[in-house]
N, C-alpha and C positions, 0 to 999 in steps of 0.2 A: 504494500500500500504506500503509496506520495505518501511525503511526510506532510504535505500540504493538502492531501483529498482524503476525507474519510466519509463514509457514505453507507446506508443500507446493507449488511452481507446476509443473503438467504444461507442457512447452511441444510446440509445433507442430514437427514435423520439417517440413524443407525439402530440397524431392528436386531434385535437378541432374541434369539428362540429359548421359547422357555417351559417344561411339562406342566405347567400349571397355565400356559397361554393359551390365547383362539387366534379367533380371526376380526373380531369386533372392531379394533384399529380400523380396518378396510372399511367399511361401512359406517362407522361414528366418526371417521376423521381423514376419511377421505388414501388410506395408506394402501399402498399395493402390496398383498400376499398373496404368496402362491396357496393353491390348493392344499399342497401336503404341510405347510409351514404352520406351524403353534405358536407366535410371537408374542410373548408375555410384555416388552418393553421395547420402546423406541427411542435410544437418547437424541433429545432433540438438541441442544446446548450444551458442548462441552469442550474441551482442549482439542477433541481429536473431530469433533465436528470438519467437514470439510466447505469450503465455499464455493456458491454454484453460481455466483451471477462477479461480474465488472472484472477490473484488470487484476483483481486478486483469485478469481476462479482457480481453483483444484489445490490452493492453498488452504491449508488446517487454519484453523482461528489459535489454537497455542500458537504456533510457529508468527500470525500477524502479531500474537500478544507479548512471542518474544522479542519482535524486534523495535515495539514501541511501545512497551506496556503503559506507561502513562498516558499514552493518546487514546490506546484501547479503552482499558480501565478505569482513568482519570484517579480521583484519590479515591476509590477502592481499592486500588493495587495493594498486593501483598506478598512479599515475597518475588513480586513480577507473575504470578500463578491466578487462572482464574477461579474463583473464587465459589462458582457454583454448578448445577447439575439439574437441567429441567429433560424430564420427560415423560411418558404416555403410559400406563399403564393397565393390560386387559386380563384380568384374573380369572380363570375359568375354573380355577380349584382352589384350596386354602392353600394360601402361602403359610412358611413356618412362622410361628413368632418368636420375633426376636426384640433387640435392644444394641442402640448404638453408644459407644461413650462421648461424651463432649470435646472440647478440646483440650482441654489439660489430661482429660485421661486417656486420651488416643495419642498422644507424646509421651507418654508416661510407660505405657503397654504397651506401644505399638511403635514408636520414635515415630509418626506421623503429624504433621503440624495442626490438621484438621480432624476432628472428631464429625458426627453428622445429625445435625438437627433437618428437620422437613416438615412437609405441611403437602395435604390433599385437597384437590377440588374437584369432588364428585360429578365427572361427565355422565356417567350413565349406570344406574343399579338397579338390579332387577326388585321384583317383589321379594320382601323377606328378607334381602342383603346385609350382613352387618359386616362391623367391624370390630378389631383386638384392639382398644384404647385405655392402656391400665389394669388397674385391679380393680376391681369392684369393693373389696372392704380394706383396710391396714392389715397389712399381713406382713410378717418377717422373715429371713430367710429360713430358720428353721422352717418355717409351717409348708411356704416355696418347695422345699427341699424334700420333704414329706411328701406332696401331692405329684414332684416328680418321680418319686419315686415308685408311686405307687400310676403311674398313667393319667393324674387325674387333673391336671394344672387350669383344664379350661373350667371348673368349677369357678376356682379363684378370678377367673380373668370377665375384663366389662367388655362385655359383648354390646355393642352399640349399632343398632337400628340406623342404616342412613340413605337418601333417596339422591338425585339430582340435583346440585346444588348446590349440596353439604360441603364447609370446608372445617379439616379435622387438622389441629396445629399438635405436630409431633416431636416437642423437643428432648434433642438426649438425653438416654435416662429411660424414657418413655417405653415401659414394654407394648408389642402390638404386633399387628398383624392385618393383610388385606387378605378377606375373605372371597372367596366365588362369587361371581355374579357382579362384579364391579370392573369399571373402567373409569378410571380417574386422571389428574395431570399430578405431577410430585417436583416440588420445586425443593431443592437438598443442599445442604453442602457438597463440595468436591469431593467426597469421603465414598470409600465402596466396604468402609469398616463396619460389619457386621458380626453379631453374635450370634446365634441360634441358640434360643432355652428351649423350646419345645417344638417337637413337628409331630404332632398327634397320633403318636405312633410308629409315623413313617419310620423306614430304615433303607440302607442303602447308598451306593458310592455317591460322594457329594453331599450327603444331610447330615454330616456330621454333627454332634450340639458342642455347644460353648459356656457350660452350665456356670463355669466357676469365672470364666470372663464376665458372665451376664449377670452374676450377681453381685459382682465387684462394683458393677454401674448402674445396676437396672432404679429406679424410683420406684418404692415402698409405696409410698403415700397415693391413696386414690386421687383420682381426678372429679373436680367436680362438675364440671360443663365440658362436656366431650363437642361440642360442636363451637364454632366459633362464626356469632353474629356480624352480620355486613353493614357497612358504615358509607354510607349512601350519597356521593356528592352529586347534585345533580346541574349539568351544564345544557345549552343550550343544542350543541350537537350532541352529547352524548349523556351518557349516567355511568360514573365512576362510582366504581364498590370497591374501598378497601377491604379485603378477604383475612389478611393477616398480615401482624408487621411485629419483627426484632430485628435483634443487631445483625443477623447473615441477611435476611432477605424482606423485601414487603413484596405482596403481591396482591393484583388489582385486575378486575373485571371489567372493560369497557363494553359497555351495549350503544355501539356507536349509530348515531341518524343521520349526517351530515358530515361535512370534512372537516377535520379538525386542524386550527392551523397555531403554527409555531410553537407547539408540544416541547420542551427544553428535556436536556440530559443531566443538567447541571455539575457537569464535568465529574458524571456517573455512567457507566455504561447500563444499555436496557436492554433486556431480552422483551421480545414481538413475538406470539403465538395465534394464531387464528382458529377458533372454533368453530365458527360458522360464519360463511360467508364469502368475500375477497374483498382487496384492499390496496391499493395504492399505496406504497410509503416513498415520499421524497424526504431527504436530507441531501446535503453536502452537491446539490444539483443534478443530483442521480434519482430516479425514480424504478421502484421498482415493483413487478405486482407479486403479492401473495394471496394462495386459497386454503381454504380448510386443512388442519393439516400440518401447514407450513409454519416452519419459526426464523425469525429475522433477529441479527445482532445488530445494537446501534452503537455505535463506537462511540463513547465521551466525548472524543473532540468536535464530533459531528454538530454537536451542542442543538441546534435548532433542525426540526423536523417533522412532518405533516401524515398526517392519515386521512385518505378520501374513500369511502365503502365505493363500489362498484355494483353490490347487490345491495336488495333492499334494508337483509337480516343482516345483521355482521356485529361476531360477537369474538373479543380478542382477550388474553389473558396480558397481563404488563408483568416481567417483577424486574427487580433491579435492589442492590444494596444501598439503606436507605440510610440520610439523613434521618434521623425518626424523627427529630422536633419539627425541620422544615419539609420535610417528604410526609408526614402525616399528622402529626400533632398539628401542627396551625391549620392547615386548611382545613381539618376535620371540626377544631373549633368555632371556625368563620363561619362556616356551615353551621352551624349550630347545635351540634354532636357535645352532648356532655362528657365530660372528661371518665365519667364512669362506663359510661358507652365506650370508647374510645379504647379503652384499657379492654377492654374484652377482645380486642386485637391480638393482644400478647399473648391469651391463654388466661388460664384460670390459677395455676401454679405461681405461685406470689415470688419465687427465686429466681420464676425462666423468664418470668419478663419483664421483657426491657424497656418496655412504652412508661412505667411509672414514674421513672425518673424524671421525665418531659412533660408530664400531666401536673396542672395545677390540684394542690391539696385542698378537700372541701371539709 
């Protein structure tokens, strides 16, 4: 990439076949599988993403980030590394439940810089669907340790009820699990550090567990509000939903009507996803189209950049590493969003979040 042009990069999703996948990607978001393929996950955002459009085509987004990562990244850079992990996920069976550590204890355990917090937004769940989010009572690891032993662990575990819509905020720690019958987006840290405490039964090459890892990290304490409420800005081309916000990620719903013009980065990079629809993105005097499906990187320096719907529907996910005071807290105040509203962003868990600190005390 000029050190002087940065502009819209569509990148290449990359599909992982997985025994717990379908084929639902193809038809809710528009993705080509083949017949025989079982495609659990699609990264759409990542180091080794590839770029399909302008003079940096067939180049990796790491490889643009290594050679300009402040332009890329702007001040989220870290290390010069990018920083997160979005992609698509089609459950046809239980995944195991696991648990990921944070960042100090994924340095600790693992010499890895990054541990992996995440968050869901429910594209599509069947009747009946749940999800593994916590425990349902205080339990310790004796009691843990007992009901593994004995096969029984999903007694203990909150099984949560979730439909279309639903956004489930997953910070490290967080024991869980994606159930059958869901297809959701996962916006994560760069982390693929996982534990496995339970796969209900299953045995066999690859499902090994991680019992004594996963209790070294896993969070005790029940969760009290497993779903996390939308906080509502409403503009005249579009309606912006904040979905979730901490210090790795916020992420945001546009149900766009109109084009929306001079959208800022503010010397942040954004990840662009389309769920329904197509769309138009100019920056940096590049225009480019996306359809259902597709994710776009906007490169910090890009700074200023426009989105124009092409169809009528057009519904697009945003996230990006947030200022929280100025990326969420004030606008949501202006808006007239109470600060206790607001704080439901972060989760329910008073240690993981990070919106407190930025919220006026009542």
């Amino acid at each position: 990439m000029a050190k002087d042009k940065y502009y819209p990069l569509r990148l290449r999703a990359v599909a992982k076949e997985k025994i717990w996948g379908g084929r639902n990607l193809n038809h809710l978001l528009n993705k080509s599988i083949a017949q025989d393929q079982l495609i659990g996950e699609t990264w759409e955002a990542w180091d080794g993403c590839i770029v399909e459009n302008g003079e940096d085509q067939g180049a990796t987004l790491g490889g643009l980030i290594e050679q300009d990562p402040q332009a890329m990244l702007g001040s989220t850079t870290q290390d010069n590394r990018f920083p997160l992990l979005f992609k698509f996920i089609d459950a046809q069976d239980d995944l195991s439940v696991q648990v990921h550590p944070d960042d100090a204890e994924a340095q600790r355990l693992e010499n890895y810089p990054f541990g992996k917090t995440e968050a869901w937004y429910i594209i599509h769940a069947e009747p009946g669907a749940t999800l593994i989010h916590g425990f349902k009572d205080n339990v310790d690891t004796a009691r843990v340790t007992d009901h593994l032993k004995r096969n029984q662990l999903q007694d203990l575990l909150a099984h949560v009820p979730v439909q279309s819509g639903d956004v489930v905020f997953v910070p490290a720690g967080t024991v869980h699990a994606i159930m059958k019958g869901i297809v959701l987006a996962e916006i994560q840290e760069n982390s693929d550090i996982t534990y496995r405490l339970y796969d209900w039964g299953r045995v066999g090459k690859g499902r090994d567990l991680h019992i004594d890892q996963s209790l070294l990290v896993a969070e005790l304490t029940p969760i009290v509000d497993h779903k996390i409420p939308r906080v509502t800005i409403r503009h005249a081309e579009f309606d912006q939903h904040y979905l979730v916000a901490c210090r790795y990620f916020a992420l945001e719903l546009f149900d766009v009507r109109a084009p929306i013009r001079n959208l800022q980065t503010r010397d942040r990079f954004q990840i662009v996803s389309i769920l329904q629809g197509t769309v138009d993105i100019t920056g940096g005097g590049v225009t480019i189209s996306a359809k259902q499906g597709q994710t776009i990187f906007l490169p910090a320096r890009m700074n200023a950049y426009d989105i124009a719907p092409t169809t009528q529907l057009c519904q697009i996910l945003r996230t990006h590493v947030p200022n929280l005071s100025v990326d969420v807290v004030e606008p949501a105040l202006r808006a007239g969003h109470k600060p206790s509203t607001i704080a439901l962003l972060g989760g329910s868990i008073p240690s993981h979040n990070d919106l407190m600190a930025f919220l006026p005390q009542s």
